[in-house]
N, C-alpha and C positions, 0 to 999 in steps of 0.2 A: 303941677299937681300930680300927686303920687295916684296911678291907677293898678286896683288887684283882679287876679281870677278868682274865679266864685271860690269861697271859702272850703277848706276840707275840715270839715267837724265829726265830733267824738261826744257822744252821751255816757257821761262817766256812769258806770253798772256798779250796783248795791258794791257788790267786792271789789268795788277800784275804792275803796269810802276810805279817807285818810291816806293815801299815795299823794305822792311827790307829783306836781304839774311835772315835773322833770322825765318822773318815769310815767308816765302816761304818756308822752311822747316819743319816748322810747321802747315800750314795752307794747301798746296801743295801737300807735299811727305808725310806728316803725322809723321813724325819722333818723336819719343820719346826724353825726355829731357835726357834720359842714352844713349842709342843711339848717338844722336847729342854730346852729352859731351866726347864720345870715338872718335866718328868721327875729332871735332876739334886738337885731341891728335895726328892725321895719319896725317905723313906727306901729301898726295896726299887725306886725307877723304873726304874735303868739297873744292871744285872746280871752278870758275867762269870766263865761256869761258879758260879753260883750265889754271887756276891761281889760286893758292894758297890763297885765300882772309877771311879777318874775316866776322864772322856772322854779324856784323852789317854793312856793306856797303850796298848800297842802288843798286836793279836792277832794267834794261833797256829790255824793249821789246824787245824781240831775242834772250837774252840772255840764253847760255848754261851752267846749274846749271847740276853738277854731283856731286855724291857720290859713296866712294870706301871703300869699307870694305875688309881687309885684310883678306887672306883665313887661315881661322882654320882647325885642326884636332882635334881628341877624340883623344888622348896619352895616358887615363886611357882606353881604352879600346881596348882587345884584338883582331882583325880582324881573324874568323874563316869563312870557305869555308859551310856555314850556305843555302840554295837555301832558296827563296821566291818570293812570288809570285807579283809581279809591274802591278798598274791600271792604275800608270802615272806616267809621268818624262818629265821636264823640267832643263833645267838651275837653277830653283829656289825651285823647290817643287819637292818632291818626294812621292807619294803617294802606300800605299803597300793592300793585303788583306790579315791581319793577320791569322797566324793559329792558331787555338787552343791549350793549353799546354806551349805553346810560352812566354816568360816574355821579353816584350818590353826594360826596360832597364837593364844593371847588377845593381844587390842591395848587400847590404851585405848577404852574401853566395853566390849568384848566379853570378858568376863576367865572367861565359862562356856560351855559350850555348842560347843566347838571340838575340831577332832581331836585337839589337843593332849591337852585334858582326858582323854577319853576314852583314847587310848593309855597315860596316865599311869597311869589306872584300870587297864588291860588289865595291866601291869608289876606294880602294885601285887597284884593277885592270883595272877598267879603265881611271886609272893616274889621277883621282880627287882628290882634295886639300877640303874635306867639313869634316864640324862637326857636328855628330847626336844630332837634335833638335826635337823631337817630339812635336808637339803641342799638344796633347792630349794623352792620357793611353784608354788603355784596359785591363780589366784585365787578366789575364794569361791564362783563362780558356773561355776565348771571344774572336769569331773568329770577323773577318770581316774589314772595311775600316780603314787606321791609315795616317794620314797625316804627312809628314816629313819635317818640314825648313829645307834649304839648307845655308840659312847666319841669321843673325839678325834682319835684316829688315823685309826678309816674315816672321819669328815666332812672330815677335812684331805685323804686321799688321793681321796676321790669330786668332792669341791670342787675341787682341781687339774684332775680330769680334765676337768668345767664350763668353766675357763678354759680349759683348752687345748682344747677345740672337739673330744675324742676320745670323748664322750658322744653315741650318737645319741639325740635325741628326737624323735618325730611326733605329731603330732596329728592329729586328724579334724574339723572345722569344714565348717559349713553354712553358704554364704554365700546373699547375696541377688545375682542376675543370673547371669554367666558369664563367670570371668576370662579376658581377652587377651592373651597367648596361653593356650591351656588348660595348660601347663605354664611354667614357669620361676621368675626369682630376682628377686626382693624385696629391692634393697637399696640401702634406703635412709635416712640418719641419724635416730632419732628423740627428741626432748629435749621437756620440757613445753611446755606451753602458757604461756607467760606472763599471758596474761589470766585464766588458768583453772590453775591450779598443779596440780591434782589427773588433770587431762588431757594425753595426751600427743599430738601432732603428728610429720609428716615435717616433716624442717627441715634447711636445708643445715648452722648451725651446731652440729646435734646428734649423740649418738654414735653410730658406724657400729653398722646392725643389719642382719641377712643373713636374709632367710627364702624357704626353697623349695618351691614349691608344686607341684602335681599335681594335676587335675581327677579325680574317679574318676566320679563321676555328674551326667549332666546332664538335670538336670527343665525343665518347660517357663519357668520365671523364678528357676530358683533351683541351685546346685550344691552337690557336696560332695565336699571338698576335702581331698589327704592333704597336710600341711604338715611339713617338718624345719626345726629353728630348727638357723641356728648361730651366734646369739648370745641374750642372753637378758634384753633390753631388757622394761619393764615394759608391760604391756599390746601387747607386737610384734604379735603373730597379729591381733589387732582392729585397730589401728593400721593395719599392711600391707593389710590385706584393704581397708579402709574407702579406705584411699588407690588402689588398684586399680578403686574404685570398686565395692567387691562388700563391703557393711556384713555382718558376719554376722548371721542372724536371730537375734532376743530379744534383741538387746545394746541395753540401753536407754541406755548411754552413748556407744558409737560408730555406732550403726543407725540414725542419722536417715539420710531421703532429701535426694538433692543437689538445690537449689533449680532444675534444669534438668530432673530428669525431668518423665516426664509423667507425670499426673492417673492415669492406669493402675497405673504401676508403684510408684506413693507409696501407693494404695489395696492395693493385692499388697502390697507390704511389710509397712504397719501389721498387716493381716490375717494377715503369717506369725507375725509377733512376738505374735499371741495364740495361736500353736499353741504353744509353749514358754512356759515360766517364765521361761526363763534365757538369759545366751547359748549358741549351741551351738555349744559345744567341749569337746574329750572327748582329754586326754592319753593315748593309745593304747598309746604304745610307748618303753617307754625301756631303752635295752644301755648296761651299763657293764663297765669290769673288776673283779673282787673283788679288793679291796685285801690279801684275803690269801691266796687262792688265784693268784691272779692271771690266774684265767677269765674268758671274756668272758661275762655273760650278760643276758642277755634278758627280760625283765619285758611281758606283754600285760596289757591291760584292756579287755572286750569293751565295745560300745556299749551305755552304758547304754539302758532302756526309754522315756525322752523321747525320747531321739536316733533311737530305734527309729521311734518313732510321728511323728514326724516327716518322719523317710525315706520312712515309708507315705502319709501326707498329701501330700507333694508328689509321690509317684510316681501317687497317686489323681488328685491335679490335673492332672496331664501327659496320663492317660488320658481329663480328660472327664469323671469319675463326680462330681466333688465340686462339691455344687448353693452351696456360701461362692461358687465364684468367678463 
């Protein structure tokens, strides 16, 4: 027996009177041409006043347009007793504050032990029928806000909003030094490394990536810094920073020092990168529209207790008190 999530419906308005079922799903509900093409495939997908009808019949003011997406699960993925921590939840979204160390989905080698797993667990006991869709990554070692589709519809409609650059995201990063100027924009192409495939570089022939920075604290060799992406290149934030000249602390893959500092600042650095595990960056803040309200809303994730103790550490060292330096 075939089972759906709760219907998404459309009250066709005086001016939709004579349109295409076709464009009402398209113009209306915003529906993808994949999407829609899976949908006409369900029995019960595409609806009209509660009937079965093809896309191209013509609607009538009043009328009751629904769509029904057939409830999936992850079957490749193990459900473990994993806790995390939830900023929101709805019927449609699920919204988490990732932890640090955490690898959002299983990859090759990593197939337990990930938020994946555990959210699947989370569903699992409380008799939900849903399949993990992440609309967006963090990396493994980046704490903070991770938005979860719950069907097809919201990952397509939240994923648009990604491309189109109408998702604000910030983050909060600790770098090493003090960027020049203490505020502006970061943009510039970045594409792998060729010698190094798994690393990425600024490079003129690589894809345009935009990041905007803001100084909020400045310690005596080190800041921290509030960042909005508006693009969403793989490793940007560490990339940007690093090419700024300001490596973020713990990032054991972009945080080396530049063979021109001096003897001072290469011994400060090593020395920050053992106040942290990890790198520090802390996905803070992410606004999106809800794809069925169509509210704008707001998602925080306060700084985690590393990021904490760190702020402390170097605000310690600014004052003198801390006998490391």
């Amino acid at each position: 027996m075939i089972t759906y999530y709760e219907p998404i419906t459309y009250i066709v308005e005086p001016e939709d009177e004579g349109m295409l079922l076709k464009t009402i799903l398209q113009r209306r509900l915003g529906v993808s041409r994949k999407l829609m093409s899976k949908l006409k495939l369900t029995e019960q997908g595409i609806q009209l006043n509660g009937e079965r009808v093809y896309i191209s019949v013509k609607v009538s003011s009043g009328d009751l347009v629904e769509l029904r997406m057939e409830k999936e699960t992850s079957t490749d993925i193990l459900p473990q007793n994993i806790p995390f921590n939830i900023l929101y939840e709805d019927e449609h979204l699920l919204v988490v504050n990732k932890q640090a160390g955490i690898i959002v989905h299983p990859t090759h080698g990593h197939y337990t032990g990930t938020l994946a797993n555990g959210v699947v667990y989370y569903w699992a006991q409380k008799g939900e029928q849903v399949r993990f869709r992440p609309v967006h990554r963090l990396d493994q070692e980046t704490s903070g806000v991770l938005c979860i589709a719950k069907n097809p519809y919201i990952h397509q409609h939240i994923s648009e909003q990604m491309i189109a650059g109408t998702v604000d995201k910030y983050y909060t990063a600790v770098v090493f030094g003090h960027p020049v100027p203490s505020e502006g924009v970061v943009d510039e192409p970045i594409d792998r490394d060729p010698s190094e495939p798994h690393r990425r570089i600024v490079t003129a022939d690589g894809y345009a990536a935009r990041t905007i920075y803001q100084v909020e604290t400045v310690y005596e060799w080190a800041s921290k810094v509030r960042i909005k992406l508006e693009s969403g290149r793989t490793h940007q934030i560490r990339v940007h920073m690093k090419h700024l000249g300001c490596p973020l602390i713990g990032d054991s893959f972009y945080g080396q020092a530049a063979p021109n500092w001096t003897d001072t600042s290469k011994e400060r650095l090593a020395l920050a990168h053992t106040w942290i595990g990890r790198q520090a960056l802390h996905a803070s803040e992410l606004t999106i529209v809800h794809p069925i309200t169509g509210h704008r809303i707001r998602f925080t994730a306060p700084l985690p207790d590393d990021l904490q103790r760190l702020d402390h550490k170097l605000k310690t060292t600014m004052n003198g008190n801390n006998e490391e330096i």
